[in-house]
C-alpha positions as CSV (number, residue, x, y, z in Angstrom):
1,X,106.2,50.2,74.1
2,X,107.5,46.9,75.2
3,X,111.0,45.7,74.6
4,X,111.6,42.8,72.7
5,X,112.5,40.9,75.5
6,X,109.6,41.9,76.9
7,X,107.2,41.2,73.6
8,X,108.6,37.7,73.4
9,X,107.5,37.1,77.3
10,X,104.2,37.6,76.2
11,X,103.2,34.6,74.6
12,X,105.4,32.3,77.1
13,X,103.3,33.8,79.6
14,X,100.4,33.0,77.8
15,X,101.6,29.2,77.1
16,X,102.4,29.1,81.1
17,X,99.0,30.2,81.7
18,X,97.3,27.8,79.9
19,X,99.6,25.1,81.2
20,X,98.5,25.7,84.2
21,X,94.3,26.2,83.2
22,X,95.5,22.5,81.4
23,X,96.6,21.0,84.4
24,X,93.5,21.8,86.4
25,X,91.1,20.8,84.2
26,X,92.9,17.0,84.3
27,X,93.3,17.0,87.9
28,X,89.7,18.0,87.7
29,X,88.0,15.6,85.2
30,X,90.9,12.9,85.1
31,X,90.6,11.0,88.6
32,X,86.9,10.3,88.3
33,X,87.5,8.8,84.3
34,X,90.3,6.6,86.1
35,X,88.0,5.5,88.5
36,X,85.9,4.5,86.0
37,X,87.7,3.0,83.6
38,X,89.6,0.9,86.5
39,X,85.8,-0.7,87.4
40,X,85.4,-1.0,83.8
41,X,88.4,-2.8,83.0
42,X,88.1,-5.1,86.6
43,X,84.7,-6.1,85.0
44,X,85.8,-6.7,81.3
45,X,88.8,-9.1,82.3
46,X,87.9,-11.1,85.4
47,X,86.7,-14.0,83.3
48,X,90.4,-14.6,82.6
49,X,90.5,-15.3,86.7
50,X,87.2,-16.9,86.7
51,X,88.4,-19.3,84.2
52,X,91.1,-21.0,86.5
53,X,88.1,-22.3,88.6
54,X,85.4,-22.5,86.2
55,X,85.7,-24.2,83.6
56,X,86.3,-27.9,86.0
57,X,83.4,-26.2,88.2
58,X,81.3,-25.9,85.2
59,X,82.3,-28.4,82.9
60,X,83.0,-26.2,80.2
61,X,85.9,-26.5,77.4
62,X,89.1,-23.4,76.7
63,X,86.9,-23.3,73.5
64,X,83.5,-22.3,75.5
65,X,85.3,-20.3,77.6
66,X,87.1,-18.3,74.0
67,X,83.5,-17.8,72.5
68,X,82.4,-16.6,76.0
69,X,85.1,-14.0,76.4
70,X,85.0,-12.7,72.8
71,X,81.1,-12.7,72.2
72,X,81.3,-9.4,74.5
73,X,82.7,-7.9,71.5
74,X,79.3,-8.6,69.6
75,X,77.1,-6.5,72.1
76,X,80.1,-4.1,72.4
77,X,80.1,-3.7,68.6
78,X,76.4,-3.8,67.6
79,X,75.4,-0.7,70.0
80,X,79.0,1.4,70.4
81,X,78.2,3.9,67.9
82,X,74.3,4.3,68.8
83,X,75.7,4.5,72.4
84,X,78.6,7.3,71.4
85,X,75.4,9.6,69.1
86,X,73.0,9.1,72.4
87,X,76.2,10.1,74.7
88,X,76.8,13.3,72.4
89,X,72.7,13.8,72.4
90,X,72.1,13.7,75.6
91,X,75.1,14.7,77.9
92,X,78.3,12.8,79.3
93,X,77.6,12.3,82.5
94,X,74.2,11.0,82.1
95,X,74.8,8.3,79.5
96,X,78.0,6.9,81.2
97,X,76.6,6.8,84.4
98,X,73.4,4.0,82.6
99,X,76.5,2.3,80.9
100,X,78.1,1.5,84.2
101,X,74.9,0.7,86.4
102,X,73.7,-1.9,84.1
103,X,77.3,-3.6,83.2
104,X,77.6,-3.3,87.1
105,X,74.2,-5.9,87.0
106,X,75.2,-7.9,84.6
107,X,78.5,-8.6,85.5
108,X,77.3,-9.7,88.7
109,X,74.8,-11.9,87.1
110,X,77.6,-14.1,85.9
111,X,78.0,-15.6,89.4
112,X,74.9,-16.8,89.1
113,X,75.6,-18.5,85.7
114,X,73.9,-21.9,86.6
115,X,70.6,-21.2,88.1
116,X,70.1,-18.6,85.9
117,X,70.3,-21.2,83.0
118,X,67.9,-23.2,85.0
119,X,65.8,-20.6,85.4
120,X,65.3,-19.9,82.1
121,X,65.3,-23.9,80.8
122,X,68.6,-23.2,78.9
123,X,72.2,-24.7,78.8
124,X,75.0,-23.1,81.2
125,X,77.0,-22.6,78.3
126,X,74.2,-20.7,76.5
127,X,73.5,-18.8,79.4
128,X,77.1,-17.8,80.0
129,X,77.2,-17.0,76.4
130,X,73.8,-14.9,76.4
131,X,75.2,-12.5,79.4
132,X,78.8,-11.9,77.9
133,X,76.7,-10.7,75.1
134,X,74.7,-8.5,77.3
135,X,77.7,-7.4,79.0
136,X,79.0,-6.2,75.8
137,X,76.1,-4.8,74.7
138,X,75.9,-2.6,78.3
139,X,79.3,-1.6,78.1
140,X,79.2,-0.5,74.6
141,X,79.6,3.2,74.5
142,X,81.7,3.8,77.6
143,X,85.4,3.7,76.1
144,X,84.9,6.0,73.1
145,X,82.4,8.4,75.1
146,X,85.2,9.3,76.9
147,X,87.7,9.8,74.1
148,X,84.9,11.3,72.9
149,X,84.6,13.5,76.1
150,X,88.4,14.5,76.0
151,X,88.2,16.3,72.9
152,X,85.2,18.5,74.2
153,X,88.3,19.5,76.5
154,X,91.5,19.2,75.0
155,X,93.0,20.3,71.8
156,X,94.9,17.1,70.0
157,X,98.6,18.5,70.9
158,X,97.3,18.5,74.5
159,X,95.8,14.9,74.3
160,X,98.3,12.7,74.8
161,X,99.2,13.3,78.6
162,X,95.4,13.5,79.3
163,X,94.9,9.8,77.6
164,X,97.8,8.6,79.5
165,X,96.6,9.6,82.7
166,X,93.0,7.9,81.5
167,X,94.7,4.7,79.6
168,X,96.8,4.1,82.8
169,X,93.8,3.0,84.3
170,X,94.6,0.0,81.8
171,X,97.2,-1.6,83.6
172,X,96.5,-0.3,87.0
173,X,92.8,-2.1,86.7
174,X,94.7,-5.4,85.4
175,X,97.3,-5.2,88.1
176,X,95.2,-4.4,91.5
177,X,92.5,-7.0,89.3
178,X,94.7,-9.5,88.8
179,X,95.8,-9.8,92.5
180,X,92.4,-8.7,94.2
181,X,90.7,-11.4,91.7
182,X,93.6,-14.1,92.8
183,X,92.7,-13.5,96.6
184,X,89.1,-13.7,97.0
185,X,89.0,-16.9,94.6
186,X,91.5,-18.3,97.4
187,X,89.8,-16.8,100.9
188,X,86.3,-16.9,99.4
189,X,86.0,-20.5,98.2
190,X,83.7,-22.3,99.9
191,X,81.4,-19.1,101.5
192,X,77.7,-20.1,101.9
193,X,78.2,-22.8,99.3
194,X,79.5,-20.7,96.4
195,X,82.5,-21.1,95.0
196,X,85.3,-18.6,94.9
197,X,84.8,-17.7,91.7
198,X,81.5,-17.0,91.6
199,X,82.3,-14.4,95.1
200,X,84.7,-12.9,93.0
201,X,82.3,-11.9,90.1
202,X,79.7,-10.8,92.2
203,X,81.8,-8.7,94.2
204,X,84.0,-6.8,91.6
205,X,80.5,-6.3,89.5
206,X,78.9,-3.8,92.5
207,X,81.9,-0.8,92.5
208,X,80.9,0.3,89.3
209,X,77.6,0.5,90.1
210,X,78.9,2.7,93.3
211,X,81.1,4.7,91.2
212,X,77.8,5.4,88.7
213,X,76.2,7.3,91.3
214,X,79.3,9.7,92.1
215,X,79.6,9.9,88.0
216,X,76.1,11.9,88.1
217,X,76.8,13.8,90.9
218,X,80.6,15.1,90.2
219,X,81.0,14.5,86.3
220,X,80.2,17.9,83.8
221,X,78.6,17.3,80.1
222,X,81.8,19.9,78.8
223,X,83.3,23.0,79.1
224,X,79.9,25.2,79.4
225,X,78.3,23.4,82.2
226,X,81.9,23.6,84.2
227,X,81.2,25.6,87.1
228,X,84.2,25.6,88.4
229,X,85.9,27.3,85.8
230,X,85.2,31.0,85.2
231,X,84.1,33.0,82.0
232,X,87.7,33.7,81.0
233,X,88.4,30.3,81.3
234,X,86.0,28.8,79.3
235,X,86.7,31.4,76.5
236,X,90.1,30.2,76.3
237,X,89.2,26.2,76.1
238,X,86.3,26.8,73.6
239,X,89.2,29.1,71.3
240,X,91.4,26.5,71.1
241,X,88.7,23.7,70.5
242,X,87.6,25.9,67.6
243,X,90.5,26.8,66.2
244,X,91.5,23.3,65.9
245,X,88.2,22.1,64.7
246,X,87.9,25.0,61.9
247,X,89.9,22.1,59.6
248,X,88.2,19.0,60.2
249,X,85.3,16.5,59.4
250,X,81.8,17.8,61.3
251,X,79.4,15.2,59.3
252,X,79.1,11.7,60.3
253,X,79.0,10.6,56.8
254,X,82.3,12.3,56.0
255,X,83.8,10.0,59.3
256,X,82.2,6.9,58.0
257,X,84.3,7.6,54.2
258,X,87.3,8.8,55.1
259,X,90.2,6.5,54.4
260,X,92.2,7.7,57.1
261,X,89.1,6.4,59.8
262,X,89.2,2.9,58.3
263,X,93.3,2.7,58.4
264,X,92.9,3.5,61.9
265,X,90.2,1.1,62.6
266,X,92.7,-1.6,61.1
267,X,95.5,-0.3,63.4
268,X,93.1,-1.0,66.5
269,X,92.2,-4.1,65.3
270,X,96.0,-5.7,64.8
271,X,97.2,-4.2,68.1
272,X,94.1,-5.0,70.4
273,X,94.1,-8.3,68.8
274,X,97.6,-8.4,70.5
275,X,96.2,-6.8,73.8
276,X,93.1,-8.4,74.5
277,X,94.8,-12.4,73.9
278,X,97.5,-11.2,76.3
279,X,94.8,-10.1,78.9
280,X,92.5,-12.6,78.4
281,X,95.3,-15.3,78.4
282,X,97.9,-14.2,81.1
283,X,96.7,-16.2,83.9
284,X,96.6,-19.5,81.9
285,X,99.7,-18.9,80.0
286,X,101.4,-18.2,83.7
287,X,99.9,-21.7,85.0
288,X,101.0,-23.5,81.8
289,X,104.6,-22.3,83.2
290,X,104.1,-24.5,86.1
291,X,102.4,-21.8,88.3
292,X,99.6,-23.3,90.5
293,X,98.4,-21.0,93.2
294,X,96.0,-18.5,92.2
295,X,97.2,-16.0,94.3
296,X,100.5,-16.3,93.6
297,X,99.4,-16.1,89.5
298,X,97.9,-12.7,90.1
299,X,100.6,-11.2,91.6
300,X,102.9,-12.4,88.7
301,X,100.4,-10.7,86.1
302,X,100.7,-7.2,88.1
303,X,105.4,-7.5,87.0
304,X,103.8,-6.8,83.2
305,X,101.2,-4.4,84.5
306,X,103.0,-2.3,86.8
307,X,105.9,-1.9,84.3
308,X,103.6,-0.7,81.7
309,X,102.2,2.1,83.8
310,X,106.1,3.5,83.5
311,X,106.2,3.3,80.0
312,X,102.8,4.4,79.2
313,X,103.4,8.0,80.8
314,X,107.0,8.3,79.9
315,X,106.2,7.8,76.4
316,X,103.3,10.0,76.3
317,X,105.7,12.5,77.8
318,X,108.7,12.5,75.3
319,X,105.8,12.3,72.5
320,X,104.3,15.8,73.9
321,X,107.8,17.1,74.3
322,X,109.3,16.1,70.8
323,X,105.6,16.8,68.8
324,X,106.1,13.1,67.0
325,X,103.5,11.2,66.8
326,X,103.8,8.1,64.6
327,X,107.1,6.7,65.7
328,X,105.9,6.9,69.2
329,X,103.2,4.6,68.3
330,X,105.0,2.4,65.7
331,X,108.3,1.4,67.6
332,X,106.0,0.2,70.7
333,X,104.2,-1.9,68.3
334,X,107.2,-3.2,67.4
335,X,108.9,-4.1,71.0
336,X,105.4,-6.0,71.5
337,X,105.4,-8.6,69.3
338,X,108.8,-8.7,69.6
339,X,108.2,-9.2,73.1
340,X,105.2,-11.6,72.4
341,X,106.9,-14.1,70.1
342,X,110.2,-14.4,72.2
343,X,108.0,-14.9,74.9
344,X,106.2,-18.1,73.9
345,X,109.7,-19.2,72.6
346,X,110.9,-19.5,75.9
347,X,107.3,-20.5,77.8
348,X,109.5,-23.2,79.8
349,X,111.9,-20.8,81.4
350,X,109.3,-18.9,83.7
351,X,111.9,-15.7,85.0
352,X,112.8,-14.9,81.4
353,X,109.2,-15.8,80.0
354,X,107.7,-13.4,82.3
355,X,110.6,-10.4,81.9
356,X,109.6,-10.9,77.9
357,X,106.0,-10.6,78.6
358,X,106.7,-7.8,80.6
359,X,108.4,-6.0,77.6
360,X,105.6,-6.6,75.5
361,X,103.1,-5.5,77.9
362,X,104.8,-1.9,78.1
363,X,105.5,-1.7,74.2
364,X,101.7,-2.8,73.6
365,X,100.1,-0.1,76.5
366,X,102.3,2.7,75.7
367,X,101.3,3.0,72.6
368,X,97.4,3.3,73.4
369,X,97.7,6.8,74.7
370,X,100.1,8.0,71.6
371,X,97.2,6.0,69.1
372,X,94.0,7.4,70.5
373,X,94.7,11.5,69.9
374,X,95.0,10.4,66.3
375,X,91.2,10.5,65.8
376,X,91.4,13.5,67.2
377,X,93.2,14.8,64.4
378,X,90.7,15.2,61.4
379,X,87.4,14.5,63.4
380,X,84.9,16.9,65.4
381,X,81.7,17.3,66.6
382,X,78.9,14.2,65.4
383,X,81.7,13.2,62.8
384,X,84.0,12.6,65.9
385,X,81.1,10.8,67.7
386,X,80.5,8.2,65.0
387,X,84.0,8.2,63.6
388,X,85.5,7.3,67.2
389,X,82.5,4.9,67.7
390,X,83.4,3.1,64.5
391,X,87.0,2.9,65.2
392,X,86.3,1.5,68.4
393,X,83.9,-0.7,67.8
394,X,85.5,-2.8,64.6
395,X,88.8,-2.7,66.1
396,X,87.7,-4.2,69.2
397,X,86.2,-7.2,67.4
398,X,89.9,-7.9,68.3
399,X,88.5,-9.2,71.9
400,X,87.4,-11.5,69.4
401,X,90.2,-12.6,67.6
402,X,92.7,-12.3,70.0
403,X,90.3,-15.1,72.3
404,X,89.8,-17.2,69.5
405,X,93.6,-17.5,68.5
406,X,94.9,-18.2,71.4
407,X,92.0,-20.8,72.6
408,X,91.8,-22.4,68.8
409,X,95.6,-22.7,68.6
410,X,95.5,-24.8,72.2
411,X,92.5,-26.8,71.1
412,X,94.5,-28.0,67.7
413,X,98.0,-28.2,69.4
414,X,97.7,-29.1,73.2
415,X,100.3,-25.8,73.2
416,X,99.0,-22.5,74.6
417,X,102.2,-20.7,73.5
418,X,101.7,-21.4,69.8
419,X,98.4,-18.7,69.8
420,X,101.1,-15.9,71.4
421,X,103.2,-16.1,68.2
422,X,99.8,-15.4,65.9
423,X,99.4,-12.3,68.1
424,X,102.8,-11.2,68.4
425,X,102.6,-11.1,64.5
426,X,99.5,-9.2,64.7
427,X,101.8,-6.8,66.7
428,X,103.9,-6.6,63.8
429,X,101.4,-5.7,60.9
430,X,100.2,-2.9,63.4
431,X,103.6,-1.4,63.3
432,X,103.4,-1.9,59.4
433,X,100.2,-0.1,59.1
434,X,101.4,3.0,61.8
435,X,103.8,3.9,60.0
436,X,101.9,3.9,56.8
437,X,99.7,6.8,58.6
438,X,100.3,9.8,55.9
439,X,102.4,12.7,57.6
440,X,99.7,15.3,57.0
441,X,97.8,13.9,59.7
442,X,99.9,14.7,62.0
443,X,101.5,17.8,60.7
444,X,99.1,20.2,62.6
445,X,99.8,18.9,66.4
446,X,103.7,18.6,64.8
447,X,103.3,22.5,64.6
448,X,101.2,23.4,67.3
449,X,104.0,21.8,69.6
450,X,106.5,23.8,68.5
C-alpha cells in the first residue's frame, strides 16, 4: 500500500506526464500554424506599405485607400462562419490549405491593380475595391478555423500558451513585414517597369500559396487522424476534451443566443478597432513624424512589434501560472489606449511618440492570447464552430472601423493623430466591457489550474 507521500506523487506524476504529452503536441502542430498565420498576416497588412507609394502612383485619396483596406472586412465577414461549418465538415487541413491558395492569388492580383481595371472596363479604384473584397472573402475562415482547431487539442486551462505561441505570429508577421515590405519597395522600384510597390505585392502574395502545399501534406484534421501519437495518447487528449466539454453549448443555435457570445463579440470589436487602425496606420503615422525613407519606416514599426512578442508570452505565462483570466486581459486593454492617446499627444516628439506606441502595441497584443481561450470556455463542437465564427467575424468589422477613423479623422482635420485618440478610447471601453465578463465563466479553468 502506498505511503502518503507516495499517493500524493501520483497525480504530480500524472500532471508531469501530460505536461510533457502538452508540449509535444505544440511543438508538433504550433510551427506550421505560425507559419501560416505569419503569410497570413504579411498579406492582410501590406497595403499599409503599399500605401506610401500608391496612392501618388495611383491617384488615389487616404479616403480610397480607408474603404479599400476595411472593405476586406466585408468578404471576411459575409463567408467566416460558412467557411468555420465547411472547416469542421470537412477536415482542417483541407479547408485551410483552399483558404491560403486562393488569398495567395488574389493578393498577388493587387499588383496588377490597373490593367486589371482596364481589363475589365472599370475604375482603378473600383477594381482595387472589388479584390480587397475578394481578399476578404478568401481569407474568411482561416483565423477562427484555427482557434477552432486548438480546442480539438487543448483543454481551455491549457490554451493560453498554445494561442501565444500562434498569436505571436501577430507581431512577428508585422515586424519581418514591415521591414521586408520597406526594402523591396526601395531595391525593387523601377524593375521591368513596375513599381516597387506593386514587386512587393506580388511577391509576399506567392509564400502562402507555398506554405498551402506543406499545410496538406504535414497538417492532421485532430487528435484521431494523429499518427504520431499513440493509442494511450490519444485516450488521454480526447478525456480531457470531454470532460471539459460535458458542461458546454454543442448546438449552434444555443452559440448564436448566448449573451456571453455577443459580449465577447463587442470585446473584439473595441480592441481590434484599436489594433487594426494601429496596423493599418503605423507607417503613415511614422512619416507624419517626419520620417521619409521607407526603409527606414519599416524598421521603426518592428521597436512596437518586437516588444510585443515579449509581452504577449510573458503574459500568457503568469496568466497559466496564476489561473486569472480577466485581469490579464483587462489591464492590457487598459495600458493600450493609454498608450494610444499619449501617443498622438506627443506625435511631434518622434523618440517618445514611438516608445508610447510601443507600450500600446504590447498592452493591445498581449491581451489577444489571454481573450481568445474565452470562447473556449462555454463553447464545443458545431456550437464552437459558429459561435467562434460569429465572434470573429463581427468583431473584425473593426478592420473597418479602425480604417475609417483614422482616414475620416485626417480627411476633416488635416491631423492624422486626432483618429489615434478615437481608438485609444475604443481601447478603453474594451477594458470596461472585460471586466464586466461574469466570474463563472472563468471559474472552471480558475479550478482546473489549481
Amino acid at each position: 500500500m502506498p505511503t502518503i507521500t507516495q499517493a500524493a506523487a501520483i497525480p504530480a506524476a500524472a500532471d508531469t506526464s501530460e505536461d510533457r504529452l502538452y508540449r509535444k503536441v505544440m511543438l508538433r502542430i504550433l510551427p506550421l500554424l505560425l507559419l501560416c498565420y505569419v503569410v497570413a498576416y504579411l498579406d492582410r497588412v501590406n497595403v499599409g506599405f503599399a500605401k506610401l507609394q500608391m496612392l501618388g502612383d495611383l491617384g488615389m485619396s487616404d479616403t480610397v485607400y480607408a474603404i479599400g483596406a476595411s472593405v476586406f472586412f466585408w468578404g471576411y465577414f459575409i463567408f467566416e462562419m460558412p467557411s468555420n461549418l465547411l472547416l469542421h465538415r470537412f477536415g482542417a487541413r483541407f479547408w485551410i490549405a483552399r483558404i491560403m491558395v486562393t488569398w495567395g492569388i488574389v493578393s498577388s492580383s493587387l499588383a496588377f491593380v490597373v490593367p486589371l481595371a482596364e481589363l475589365f472596363h472599370v475604375q482603378t479604384t473600383t477594381m482595387f475595391y472589388s479584390l480587397r473584397f475578394l481578399l476578404g472573402l478568401c481569407e474568411a475562415g482561416f483565423f477562427p478555423g484555427v482557434i477552432l482547431y486548438m480546442n480539438y487539442w487543448f483543454p481551455a486551462r491549457r490554451q493560453s500558451i498554445a494561442m501565444s505561441g500562434f498569436l505571436v505570429a501577430i507581431p512577428l508577421s508585422l515586424t519581418v513585414g514591415g521591414v521586408i515590405s520597406g526594402w523591396l519597395m526601395e531595391q525593387t522600384h523601377g524593375m521591368f517597369g513596375m513599381h516597387g510597390w506593386q514587386w512587393m505585392l506580388l511577391l509576399e502574395g506567392i509564400p502562402s500559396v507555398l506554405v498551402a502545399v506543406l499545410v496538406l501534406f504535414a497538417l492532421g484534421d485532430g487528435i484521431r487522424s494523429a499518427k504520431w501519437l499513440s493509442n494511450e495518447e490519444k485516450a488521454v487528449l480526447e478525456r480531457n476534451l470531454e470532460r471539459e466539454n460535458s458542461n458546454k453549448s454543442h448546438r449552434v443555435g444555443a452559440a448564436l443566443k448566448n449573451p456571453r457570445v455577443w459580449l465577447l463579440t463587442f470585446i473584439l470589436l473595441t480592441f481590434n478597432t484599436g489594433f487594426y487602425g494601429l496596423a493599418f496606420w503605423l507607417p503613415s503615422i511614422i512619416r507624419a513624424s517626419g520620417v521619409t525613407n521607407t526603409f527606414h519606416i519599416g524598421l521603426l514599426t518592428a521597436i512596437p512589434y518586437l516588444s510585443a512578442i515579449v509581452a504577449m508570452i510573458w503574459n500568457a505565462r503568469h496568466s497559466r501560472k496564476t489561473g486569472e483570466r480577466r485581469f490579464h486581459a483587462a489591464v492590457p486593454a487598459l495600458i493600450g489606449g493609454v498608450g494610444l492617446i499619449l501617443s498622438a499627444a506627443f506625435a511631434r516628439h518622434v523618440e517618445l511618440s514611438i516608445v508610447l506606441l510601443t507600450i500600446s502595441t504590447c498592452g493591445i497584443l498581449a491581451l489577444m492570447p489571454i481573450y481568445w481561450t474565452f470562447p473556449g470556455q462555454i463553447l464545443s463542437g458545431p456550437a464552437a464552430a459558429a459561435g467562434i465564427a460569429l465572434i470573429n467575424s463581427i468583431g473584425n468589422l473593426s478592420g473597418f472601423t479602425g480604417s475609417m477613423i483614422t482616414g475620416v479623422a485626417k480627411e476633416l482635420t488635416g491631423d492624422i493623430n486626432n483618429g489615434t485618440y478615437a481608438l485609444g478610447a475604443c481601447l478603453l471601453v474594451s477594458c470596461v466591457l472585460i471586466v464586466l465578463i461574469p466570474r463563472s465563466l472563468l471559474n472552471g479553468e480558475a479550478e482546473a489550474a489549481r
